[in-house]
C-alpha positions as CSV (number, residue, x, y, z in Angstrom):
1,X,191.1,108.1,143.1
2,X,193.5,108.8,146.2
3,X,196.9,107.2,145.9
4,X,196.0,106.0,149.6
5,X,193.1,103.8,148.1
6,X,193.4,100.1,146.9
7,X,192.3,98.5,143.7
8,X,191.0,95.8,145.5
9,X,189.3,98.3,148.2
10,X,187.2,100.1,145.3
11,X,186.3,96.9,143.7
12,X,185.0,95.1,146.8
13,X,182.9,98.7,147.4
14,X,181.6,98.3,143.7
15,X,180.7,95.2,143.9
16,X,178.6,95.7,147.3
17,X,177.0,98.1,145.7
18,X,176.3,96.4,142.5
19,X,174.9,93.8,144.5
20,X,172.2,96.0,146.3
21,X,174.2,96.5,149.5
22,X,174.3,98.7,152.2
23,X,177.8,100.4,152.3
24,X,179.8,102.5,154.9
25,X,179.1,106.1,153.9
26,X,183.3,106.4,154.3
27,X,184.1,103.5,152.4
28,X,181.8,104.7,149.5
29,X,183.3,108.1,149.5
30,X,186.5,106.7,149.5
31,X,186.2,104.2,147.0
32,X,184.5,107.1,144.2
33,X,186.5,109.9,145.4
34,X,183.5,111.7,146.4
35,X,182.1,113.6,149.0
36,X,179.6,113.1,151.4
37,X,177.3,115.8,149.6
38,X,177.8,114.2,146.0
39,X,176.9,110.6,147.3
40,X,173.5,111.8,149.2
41,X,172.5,113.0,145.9
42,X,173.2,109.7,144.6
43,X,172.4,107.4,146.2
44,X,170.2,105.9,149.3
45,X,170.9,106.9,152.3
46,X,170.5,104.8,155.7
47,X,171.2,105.7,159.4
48,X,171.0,103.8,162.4
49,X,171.7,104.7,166.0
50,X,172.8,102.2,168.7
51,X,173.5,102.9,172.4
52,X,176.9,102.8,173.3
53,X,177.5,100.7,176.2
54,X,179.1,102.0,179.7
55,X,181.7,103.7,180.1
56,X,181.1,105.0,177.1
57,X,177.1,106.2,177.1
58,X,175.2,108.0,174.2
59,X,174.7,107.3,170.6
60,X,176.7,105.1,168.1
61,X,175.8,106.5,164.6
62,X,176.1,103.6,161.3
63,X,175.6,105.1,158.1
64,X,175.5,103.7,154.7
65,X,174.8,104.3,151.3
66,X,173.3,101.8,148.4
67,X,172.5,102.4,145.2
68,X,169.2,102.7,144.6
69,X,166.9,100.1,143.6
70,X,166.1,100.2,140.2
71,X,168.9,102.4,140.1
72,X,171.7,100.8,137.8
73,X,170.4,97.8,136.5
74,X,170.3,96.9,140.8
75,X,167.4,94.9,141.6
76,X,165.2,95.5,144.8
């Protein structure tokens, strides 16, 4: 785990996750110490793509990760 990292932030991740959430791909690889490559393996993957508004135009990207269901005891 980074030295940067909280205690607190990893368990709140963990916990969101435990509980079937959808987490911030960043958070998640922060949290595990992972990398984006390791966690797509893992885990479910979700994208979704908003429209900026004007002035600043084109695509706003959200990705997160959850476990998945089934997947650690995590219900559906």
């Amino acid at each position: 785990m980074s030295d940067s990292v909280s205690i607190e932030f990893v368990r709140q991740v963990v916990l969101q996750l435990l509980a079937g959430e959808w987490v911030d791909t960043n958070d998640v690889c922060s949290a595990l110490d992972l990398d984006f490559k390791t966690c797509m393996h893992m885990f479910d993957f979700s994208r979704e793509v908003l429209w900026n508004k004007p002035p600043l135009n084109g695509q706003f990207i959200i990705t997160k990760f959850r476990i998945r269901p089934g997947g650690m005891g995590v219900k559906a």
